[in-house]
C-alpha positions in Angstrom: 15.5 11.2 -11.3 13.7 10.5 -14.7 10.7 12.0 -15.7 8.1 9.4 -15.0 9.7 8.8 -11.7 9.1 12.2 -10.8 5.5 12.3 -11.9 4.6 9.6 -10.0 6.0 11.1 -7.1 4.1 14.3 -7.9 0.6 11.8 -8.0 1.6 10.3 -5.2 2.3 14.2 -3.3 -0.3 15.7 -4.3 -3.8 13.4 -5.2 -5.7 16.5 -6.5 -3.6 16.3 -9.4 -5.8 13.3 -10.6 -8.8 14.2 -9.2 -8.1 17.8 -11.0 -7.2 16.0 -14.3 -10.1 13.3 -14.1 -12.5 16.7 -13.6 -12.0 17.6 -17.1 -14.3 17.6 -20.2 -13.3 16.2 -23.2 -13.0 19.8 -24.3 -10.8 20.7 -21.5 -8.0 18.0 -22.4 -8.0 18.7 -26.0 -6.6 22.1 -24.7 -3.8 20.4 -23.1 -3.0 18.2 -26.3 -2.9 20.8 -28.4 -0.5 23.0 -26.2 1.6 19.5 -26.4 1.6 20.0 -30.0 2.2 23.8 -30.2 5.7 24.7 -29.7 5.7 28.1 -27.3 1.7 28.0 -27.0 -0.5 30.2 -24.3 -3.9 29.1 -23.4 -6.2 31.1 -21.2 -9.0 29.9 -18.7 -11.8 31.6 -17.0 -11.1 31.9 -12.8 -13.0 28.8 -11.2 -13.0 26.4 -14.2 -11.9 23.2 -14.3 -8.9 23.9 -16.2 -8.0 26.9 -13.7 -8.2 24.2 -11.0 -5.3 22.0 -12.6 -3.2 24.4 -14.9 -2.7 25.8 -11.3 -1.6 22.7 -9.5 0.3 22.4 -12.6 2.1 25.3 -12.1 3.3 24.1 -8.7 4.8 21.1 -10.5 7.0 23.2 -13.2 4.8 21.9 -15.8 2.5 25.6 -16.6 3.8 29.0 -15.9 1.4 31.3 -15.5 1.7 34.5 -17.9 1.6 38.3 -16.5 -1.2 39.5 -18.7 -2.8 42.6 -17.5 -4.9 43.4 -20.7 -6.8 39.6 -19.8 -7.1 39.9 -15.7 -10.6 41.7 -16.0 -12.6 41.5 -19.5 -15.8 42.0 -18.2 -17.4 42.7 -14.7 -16.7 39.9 -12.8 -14.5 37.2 -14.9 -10.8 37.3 -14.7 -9.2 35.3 -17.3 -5.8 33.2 -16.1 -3.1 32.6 -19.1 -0.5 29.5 -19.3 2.2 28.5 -20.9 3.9 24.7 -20.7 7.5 24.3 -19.6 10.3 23.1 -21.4 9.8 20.5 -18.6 6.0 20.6 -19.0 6.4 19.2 -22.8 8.6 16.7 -21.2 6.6 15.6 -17.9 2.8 16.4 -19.1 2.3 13.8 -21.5 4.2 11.2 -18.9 1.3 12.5 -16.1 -1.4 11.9 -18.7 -0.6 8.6 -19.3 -0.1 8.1 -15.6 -3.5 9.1 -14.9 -5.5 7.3 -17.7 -3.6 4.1 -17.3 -4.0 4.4 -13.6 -8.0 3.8 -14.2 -9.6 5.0 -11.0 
């Protein structure tokens, strides 16, 4: 099964995935690009944000792992901070899903 094959059948399994993705600011996605263009990268998110909401159905696609960091979970009263890494097969799939999404136009 090819890449984009399988992220269409990951759109077409789980819709939140684009509803997740379309929820994000401009900010938001530039995160994503520039994990695309850092080899090894870890980006971190505050519990509740939009990016939360879709590095976690992410995760479920073997896209984002999320990291064990116990010096992040509670910085201040309150906010727990999530961390993320792409896959191997996140580099792979994620720009494929992106494109998916934007060209879908919705």
């Amino acid at each position: 099964m090819t890449v984009l094959t399988q992220m269409r059948a990951a759109l077409a399994d789980n819709p939140q995935l684009e509803h997740a993705f379309r929820a994000l600011s401009p900010g938001d996605r530039s995160i994503l690009h520039a994990l695309l263009d850092t080899e090894a990268a870890e980006a971190s998110t505050v519990v509740g944000s939009a990016n939360a909401r879709l590095w976690t159905l992410l995760e479920t696609t073997g896209i984002m792992k999320r990291n064990e960091r116990p010096e992040l979970t509670k910085v201040a009263p309150g906010i727990e901070i999530l961390s993320y890494t792409l896959t191997d097969r996140g580099y792979r799939a994620l720009p494929v899903l992106m494109s998916l999404i934007d060209s879908s136009g919705n």
